[in-house]
LUMDREN-460282 format. One record per residue (C-alpha): x, y, z; residue number from 1. Coordinates in nm, 3 decimals, decimal comma, always signed. Layout:
! LUMDREN-460282
+---------+---------+---------+-------+
|       u |       v |       w | torro |
+---------+---------+---------+-------+
|       X |       Y |       Z |   NUM |
...
+---------+---------+---------+-------+
***
This chain:
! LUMDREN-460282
+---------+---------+---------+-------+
|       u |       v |       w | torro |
+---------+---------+---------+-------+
|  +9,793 | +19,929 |  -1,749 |     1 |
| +10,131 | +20,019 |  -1,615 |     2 |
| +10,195 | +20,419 |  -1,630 |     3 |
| +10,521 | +20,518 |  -1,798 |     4 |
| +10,639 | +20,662 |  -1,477 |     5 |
| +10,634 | +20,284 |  -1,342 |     6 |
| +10,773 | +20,109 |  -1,620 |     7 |
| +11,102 | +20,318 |  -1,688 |     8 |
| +11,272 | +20,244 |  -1,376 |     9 |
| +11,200 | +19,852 |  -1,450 |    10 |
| +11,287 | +19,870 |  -1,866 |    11 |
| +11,670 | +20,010 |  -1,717 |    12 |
| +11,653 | +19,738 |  -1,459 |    13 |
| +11,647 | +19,495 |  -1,734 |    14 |
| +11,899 | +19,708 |  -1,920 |    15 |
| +12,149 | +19,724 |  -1,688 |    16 |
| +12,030 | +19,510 |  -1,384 |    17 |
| +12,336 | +19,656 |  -1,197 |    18 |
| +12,173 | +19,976 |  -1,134 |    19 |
| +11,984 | +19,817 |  -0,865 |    20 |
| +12,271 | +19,871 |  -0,670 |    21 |
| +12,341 | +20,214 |  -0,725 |    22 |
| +12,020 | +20,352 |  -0,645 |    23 |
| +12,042 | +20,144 |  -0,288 |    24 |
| +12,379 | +20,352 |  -0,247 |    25 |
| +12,171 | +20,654 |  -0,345 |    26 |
| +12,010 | +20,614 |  -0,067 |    27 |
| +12,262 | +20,431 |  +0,162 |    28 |
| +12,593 | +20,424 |  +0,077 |    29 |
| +12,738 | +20,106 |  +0,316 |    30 |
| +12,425 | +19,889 |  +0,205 |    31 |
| +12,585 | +19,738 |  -0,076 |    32 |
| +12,837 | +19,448 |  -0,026 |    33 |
| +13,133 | +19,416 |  -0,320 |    34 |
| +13,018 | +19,203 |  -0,575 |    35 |
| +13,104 | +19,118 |  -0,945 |    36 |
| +12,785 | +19,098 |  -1,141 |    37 |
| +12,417 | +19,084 |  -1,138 |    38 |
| +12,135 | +18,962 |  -1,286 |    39 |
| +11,791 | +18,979 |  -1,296 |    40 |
| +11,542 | +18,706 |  -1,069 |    41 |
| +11,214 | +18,606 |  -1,114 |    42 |
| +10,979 | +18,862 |  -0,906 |    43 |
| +10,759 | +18,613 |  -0,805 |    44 |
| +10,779 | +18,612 |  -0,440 |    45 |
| +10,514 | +18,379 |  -0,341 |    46 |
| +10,734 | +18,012 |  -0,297 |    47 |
| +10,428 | +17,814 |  -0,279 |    48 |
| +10,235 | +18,060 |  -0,028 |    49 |
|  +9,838 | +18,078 |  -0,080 |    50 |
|  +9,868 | +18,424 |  -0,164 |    51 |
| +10,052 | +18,557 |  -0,449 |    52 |
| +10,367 | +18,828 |  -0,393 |    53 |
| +10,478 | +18,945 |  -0,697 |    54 |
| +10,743 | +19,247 |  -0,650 |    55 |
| +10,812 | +19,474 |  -0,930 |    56 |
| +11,180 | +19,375 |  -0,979 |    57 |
| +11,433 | +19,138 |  -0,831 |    58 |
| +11,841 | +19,162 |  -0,875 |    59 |
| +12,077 | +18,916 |  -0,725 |    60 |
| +12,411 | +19,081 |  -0,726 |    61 |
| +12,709 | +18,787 |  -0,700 |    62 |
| +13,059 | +18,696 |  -0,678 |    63 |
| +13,125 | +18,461 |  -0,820 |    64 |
| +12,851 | +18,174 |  -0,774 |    65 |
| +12,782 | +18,351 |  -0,443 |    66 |
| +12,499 | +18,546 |  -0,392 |    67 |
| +12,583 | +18,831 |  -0,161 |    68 |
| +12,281 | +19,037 |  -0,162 |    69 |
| +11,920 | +19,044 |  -0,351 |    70 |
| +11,764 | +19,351 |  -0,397 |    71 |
| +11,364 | +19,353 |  -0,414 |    72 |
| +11,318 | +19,658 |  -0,613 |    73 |
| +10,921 | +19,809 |  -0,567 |    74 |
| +10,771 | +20,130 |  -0,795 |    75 |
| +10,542 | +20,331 |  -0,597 |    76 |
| +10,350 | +20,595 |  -0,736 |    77 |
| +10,076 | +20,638 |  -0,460 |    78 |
|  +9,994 | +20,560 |  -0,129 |    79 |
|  +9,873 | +20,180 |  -0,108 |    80 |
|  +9,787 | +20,060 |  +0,270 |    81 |
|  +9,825 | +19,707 |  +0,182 |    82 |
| +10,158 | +19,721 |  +0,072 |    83 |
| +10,263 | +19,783 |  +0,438 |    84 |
| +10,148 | +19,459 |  +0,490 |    85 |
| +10,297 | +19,293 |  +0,175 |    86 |
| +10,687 | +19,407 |  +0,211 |    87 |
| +10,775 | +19,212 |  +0,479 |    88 |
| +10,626 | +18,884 |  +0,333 |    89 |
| +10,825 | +18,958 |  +0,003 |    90 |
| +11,168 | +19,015 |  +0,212 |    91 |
| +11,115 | +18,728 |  +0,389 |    92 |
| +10,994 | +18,458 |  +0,111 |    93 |
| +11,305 | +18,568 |  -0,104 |    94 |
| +11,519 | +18,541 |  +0,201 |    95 |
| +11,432 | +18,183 |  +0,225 |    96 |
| +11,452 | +18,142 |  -0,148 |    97 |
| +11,795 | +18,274 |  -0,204 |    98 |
| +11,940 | +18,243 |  +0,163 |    99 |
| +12,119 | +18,533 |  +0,126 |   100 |
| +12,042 | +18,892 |  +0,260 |   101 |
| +11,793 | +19,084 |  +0,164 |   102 |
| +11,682 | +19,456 |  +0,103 |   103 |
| +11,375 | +19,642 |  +0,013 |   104 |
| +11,410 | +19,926 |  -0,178 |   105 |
| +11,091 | +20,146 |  -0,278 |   106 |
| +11,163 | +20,425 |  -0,580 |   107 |
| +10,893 | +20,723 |  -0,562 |   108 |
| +10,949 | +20,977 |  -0,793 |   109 |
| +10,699 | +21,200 |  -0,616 |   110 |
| +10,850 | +21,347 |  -0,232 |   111 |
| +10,498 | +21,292 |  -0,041 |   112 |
| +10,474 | +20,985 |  -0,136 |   113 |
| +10,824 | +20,881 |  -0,093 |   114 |
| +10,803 | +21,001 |  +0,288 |   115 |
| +10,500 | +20,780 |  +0,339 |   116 |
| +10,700 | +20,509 |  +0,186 |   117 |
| +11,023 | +20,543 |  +0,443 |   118 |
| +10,763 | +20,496 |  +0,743 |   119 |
| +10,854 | +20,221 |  +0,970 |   120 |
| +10,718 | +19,896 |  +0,986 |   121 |
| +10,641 | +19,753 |  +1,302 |   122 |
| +10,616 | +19,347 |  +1,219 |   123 |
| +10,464 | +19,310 |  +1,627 |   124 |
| +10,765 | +19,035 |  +1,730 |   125 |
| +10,954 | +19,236 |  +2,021 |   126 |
| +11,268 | +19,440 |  +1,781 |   127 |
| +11,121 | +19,355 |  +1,429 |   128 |
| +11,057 | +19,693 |  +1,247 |   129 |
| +11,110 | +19,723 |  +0,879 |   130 |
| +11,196 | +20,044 |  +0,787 |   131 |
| +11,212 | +20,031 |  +0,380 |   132 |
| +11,488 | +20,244 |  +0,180 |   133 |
| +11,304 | +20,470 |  -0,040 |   134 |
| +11,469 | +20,687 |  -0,298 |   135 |
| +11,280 | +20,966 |  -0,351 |   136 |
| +11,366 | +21,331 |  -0,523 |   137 |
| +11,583 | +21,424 |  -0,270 |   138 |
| +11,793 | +21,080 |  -0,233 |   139 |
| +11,792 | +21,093 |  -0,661 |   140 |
| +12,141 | +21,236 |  -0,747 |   141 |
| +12,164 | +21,538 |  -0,947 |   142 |
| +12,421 | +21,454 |  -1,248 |   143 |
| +12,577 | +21,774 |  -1,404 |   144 |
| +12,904 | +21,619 |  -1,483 |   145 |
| +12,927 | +21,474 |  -1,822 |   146 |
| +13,192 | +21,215 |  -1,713 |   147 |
| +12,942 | +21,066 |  -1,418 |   148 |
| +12,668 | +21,068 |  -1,679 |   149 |
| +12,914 | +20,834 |  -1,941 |   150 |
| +13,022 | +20,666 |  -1,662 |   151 |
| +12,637 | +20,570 |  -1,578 |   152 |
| +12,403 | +20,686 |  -1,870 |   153 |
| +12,113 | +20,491 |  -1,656 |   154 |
| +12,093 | +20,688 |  -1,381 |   155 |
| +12,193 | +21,024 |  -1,574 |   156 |
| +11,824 | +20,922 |  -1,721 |   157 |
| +11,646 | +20,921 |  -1,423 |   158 |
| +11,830 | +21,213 |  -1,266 |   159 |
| +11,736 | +21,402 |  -1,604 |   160 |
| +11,358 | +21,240 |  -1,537 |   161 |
| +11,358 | +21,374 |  -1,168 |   162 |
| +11,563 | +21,718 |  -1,183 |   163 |
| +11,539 | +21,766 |  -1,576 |   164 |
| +11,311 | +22,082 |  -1,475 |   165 |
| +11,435 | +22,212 |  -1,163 |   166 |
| +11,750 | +22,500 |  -1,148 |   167 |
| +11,984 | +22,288 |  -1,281 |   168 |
| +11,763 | +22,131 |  -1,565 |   169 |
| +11,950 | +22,225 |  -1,846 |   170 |
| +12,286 | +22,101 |  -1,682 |   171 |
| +12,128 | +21,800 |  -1,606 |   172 |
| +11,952 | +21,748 |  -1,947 |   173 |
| +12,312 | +21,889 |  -2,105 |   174 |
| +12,500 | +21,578 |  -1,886 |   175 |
| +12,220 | +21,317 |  -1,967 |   176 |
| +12,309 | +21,379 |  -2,344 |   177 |
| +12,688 | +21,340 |  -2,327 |   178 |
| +12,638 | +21,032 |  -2,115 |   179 |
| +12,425 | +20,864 |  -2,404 |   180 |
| +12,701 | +20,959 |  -2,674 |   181 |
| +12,846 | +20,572 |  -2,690 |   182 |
| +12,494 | +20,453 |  -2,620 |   183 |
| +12,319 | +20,230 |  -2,911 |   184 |
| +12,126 | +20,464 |  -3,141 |   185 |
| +11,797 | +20,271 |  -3,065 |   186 |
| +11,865 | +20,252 |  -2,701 |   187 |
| +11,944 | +20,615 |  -2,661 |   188 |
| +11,656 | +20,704 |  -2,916 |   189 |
| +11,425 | +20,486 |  -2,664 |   190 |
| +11,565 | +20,674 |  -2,360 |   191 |
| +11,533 | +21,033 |  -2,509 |   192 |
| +11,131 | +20,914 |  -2,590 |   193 |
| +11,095 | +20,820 |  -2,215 |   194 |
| +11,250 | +21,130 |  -2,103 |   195 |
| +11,110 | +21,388 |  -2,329 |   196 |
| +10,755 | +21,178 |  -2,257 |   197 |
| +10,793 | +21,218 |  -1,862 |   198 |
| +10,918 | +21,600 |  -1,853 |   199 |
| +10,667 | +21,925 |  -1,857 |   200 |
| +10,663 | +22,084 |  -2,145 |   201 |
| +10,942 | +22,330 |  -2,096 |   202 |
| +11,203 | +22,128 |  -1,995 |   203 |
| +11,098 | +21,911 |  -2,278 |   204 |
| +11,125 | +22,220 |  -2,550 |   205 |
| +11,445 | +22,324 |  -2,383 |   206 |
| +11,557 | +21,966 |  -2,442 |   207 |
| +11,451 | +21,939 |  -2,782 |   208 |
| +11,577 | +22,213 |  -2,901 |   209 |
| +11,932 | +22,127 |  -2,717 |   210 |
| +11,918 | +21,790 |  -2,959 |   211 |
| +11,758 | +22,034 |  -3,295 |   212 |
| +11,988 | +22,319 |  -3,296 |   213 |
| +12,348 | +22,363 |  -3,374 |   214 |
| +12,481 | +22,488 |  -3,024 |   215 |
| +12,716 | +22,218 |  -2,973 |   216 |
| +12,919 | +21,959 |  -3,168 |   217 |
| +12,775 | +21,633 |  -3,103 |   218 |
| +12,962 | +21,329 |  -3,221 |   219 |
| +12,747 | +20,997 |  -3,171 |   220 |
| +12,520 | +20,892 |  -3,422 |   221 |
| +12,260 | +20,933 |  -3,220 |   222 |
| +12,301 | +21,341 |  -3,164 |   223 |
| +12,384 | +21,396 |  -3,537 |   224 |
| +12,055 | +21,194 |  -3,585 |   225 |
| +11,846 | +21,463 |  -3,422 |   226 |
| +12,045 | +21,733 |  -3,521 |   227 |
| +12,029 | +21,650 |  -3,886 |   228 |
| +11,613 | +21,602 |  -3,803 |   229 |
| +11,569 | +21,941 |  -3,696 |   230 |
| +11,811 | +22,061 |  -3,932 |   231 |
| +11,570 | +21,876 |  -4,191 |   232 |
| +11,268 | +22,012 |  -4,063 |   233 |
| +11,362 | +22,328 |  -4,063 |   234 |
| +11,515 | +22,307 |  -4,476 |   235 |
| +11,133 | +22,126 |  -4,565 |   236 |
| +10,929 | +22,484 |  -4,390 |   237 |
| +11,168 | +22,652 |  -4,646 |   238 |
| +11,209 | +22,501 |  -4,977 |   239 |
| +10,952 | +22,743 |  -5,111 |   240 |
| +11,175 | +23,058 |  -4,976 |   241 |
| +11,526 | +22,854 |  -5,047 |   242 |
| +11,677 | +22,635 |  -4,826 |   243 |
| +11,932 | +22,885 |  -4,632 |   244 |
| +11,600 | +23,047 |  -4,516 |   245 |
| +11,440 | +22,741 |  -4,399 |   246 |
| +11,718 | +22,623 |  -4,196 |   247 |
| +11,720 | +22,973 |  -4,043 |   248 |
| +11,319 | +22,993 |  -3,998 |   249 |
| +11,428 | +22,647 |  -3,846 |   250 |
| +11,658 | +22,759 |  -3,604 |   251 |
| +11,484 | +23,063 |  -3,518 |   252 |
| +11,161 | +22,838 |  -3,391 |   253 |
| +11,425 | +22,637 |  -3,179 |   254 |
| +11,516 | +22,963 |  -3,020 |   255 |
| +11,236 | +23,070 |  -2,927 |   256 |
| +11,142 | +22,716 |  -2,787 |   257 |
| +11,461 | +22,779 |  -2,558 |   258 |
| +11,347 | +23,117 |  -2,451 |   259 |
| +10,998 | +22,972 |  -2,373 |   260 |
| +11,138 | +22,691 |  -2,189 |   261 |
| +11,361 | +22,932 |  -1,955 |   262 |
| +11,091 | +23,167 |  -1,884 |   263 |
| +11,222 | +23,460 |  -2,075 |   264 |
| +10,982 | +23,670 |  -2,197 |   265 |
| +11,014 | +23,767 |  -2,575 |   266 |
| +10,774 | +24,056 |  -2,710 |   267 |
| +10,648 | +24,050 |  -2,973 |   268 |
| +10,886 | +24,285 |  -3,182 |   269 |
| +11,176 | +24,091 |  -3,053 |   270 |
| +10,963 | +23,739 |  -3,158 |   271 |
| +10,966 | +23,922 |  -3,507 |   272 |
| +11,331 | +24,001 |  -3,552 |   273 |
| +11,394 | +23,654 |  -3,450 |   274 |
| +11,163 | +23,500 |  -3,686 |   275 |
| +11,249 | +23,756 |  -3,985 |   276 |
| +11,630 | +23,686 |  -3,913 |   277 |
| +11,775 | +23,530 |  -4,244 |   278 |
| +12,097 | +23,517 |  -4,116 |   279 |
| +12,184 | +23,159 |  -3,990 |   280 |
| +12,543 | +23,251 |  -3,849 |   281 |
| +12,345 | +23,536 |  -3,622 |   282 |
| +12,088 | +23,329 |  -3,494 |   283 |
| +12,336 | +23,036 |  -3,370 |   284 |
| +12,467 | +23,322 |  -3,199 |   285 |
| +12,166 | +23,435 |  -3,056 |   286 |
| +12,112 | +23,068 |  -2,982 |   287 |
| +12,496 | +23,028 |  -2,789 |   288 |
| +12,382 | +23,304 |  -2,548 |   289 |
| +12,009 | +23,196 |  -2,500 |   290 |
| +12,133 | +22,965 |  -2,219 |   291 |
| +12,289 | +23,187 |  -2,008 |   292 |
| +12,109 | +23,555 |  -2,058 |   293 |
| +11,829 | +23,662 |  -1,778 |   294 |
| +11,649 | +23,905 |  -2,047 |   295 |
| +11,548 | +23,902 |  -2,392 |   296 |
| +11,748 | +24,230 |  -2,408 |   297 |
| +12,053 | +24,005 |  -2,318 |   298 |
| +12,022 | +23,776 |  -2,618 |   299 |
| +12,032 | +24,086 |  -2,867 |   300 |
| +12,368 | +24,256 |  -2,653 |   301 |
| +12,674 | +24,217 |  -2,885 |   302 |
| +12,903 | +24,257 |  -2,594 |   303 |
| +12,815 | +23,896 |  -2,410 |   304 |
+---------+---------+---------+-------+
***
């Protein structure tokens, strides 16, 4: 069965087939001629060959009814010494199925494996070597800016998926949100799933709790949705205690998750008087400053 690692990159293929072209000009700019739309092609690569070469993905991009490039899109998630073999038998059957150029672009989200993806590919014909473009870690762009992410919500998903828990993880996770705010609730529901499914468990906390907590004013229906979940979640812990206290007992867990997920260690008498807080106006402040503060002493400092 397909892993989840393999399948996203495809399901936002489908989504937005265009996106096939951005990732080549991740990972060369020049590659990609203009062109006006694109659309998904059957991946079945094997135009009445013996054997059967079936890529992952295929996008013709066009102008027009001109086809001015194809892009044979492959997942790779380990090393596989037949594919070697395979590539240039999929480049060349869709080359004389579309008669257009074509590229060969490899996505690994792992950096070993995306190095032993770039090697080249020496066909044996005197000058044919196929060297594939891989985007890897490195060649995935890092998207902090909340306009690039809106401008492509796509790839601000798999930048969150690649660099969501690196230095910049929160920025990144921060940008993927604003890019999904005029997203479909059930798309960006779907997306969130995928993401929060494919990130360790800190970056994922820091996430959640980034969608649960009141530390900015989202405005899609899709942020108020989980913001009025872990608003919700927070009220049902409490009804015995009254429902001020559970949304603070609410927000103080969502702090906490924060401070886990940024590696900030919280004793246990400051876990206390976060937890015994009753006071929902000091905890979202406590919660404004978790993001930035180095120490738990930090968070408690009235003069940040």
């Amino acid at each position: 069965m397909p892993k989840r690692e393999h399948e996203i990159w495809l399901e936002l293929l489908k989504e937005r087939p265009s996106l096939a072209a951005d990732l080549v000009a991740c990972v060369q700019p020049n590659a990609v001629p203009a062109f006006a739309k694109a659309r998904l092609e059957s991946a079945d690569l094997s135009d009445y060959q013996p054997t059967e070469y079936r890529a992952d993905s295929v996008v013709r991009l066009l102008t027009g009814d001109q086809t001015v490039m194809a892009v044979i899109v492959e997942i790779q998630l380990s090393r596989d010494k037949k594919k070697p073999w395979s590539w240039p038998a999929y480049l060349a059957g869709l080359r004389a199925r579309l008669e257009c150029p074509v590229v060969l672009l490899v996505i690994s989200p792992d950096d070993a494996i995306a190095r032993w993806c770039a090697h080249p590919i020496v066909l044996g014909h005197p000058g044919l070597v196929l060297t594939p473009l891989v985007l890897g870690p490195v060649q995935m762009p890092k998207i902090i800016d909340p306009a690039h992410a809106q401008d492509n919500p796509e790839l601000a998903v798999l930048s969150a998926i690649i660099h969501g828990d690196g230095g910049d993880g929160e920025k990144v996770l921060a940008a993927m949100l604003q890019g999904l705010e005029h997203v479909e609730l059930d798309q960006a529901k779907g997306y969130i799933d995928q993401v929060l499914a494919m990130l360790p468990a800190a970056a994922g906390q820091i996430l959640e709790a980034m969608m649960s907590t009141g530390t900015r004013e989202y405005k899609s229906d899709f942020a108020r949705h989980y913001y009025g979940q872990g608003k919700a979640e927070g009220l049902a812990e409490g009804e015995a205690k009254g429902e001020a206290r559970g949304e603070a007992k609410g927000e103080a867990k969502m702090l906490l998750l924060v401070l886990a997920g940024r590696g900030i260690a919280v004793p246990a008498g400051a876990r206390a008087r976060i937890l015994d807080c009753t006071d929902l106006a000091q905890i979202e402040e406590w919660g404004g400053r978790a993001g930035t503060i180095d120490t738990i002493d930090d968070l408690f400092d009235e003069h940040r």
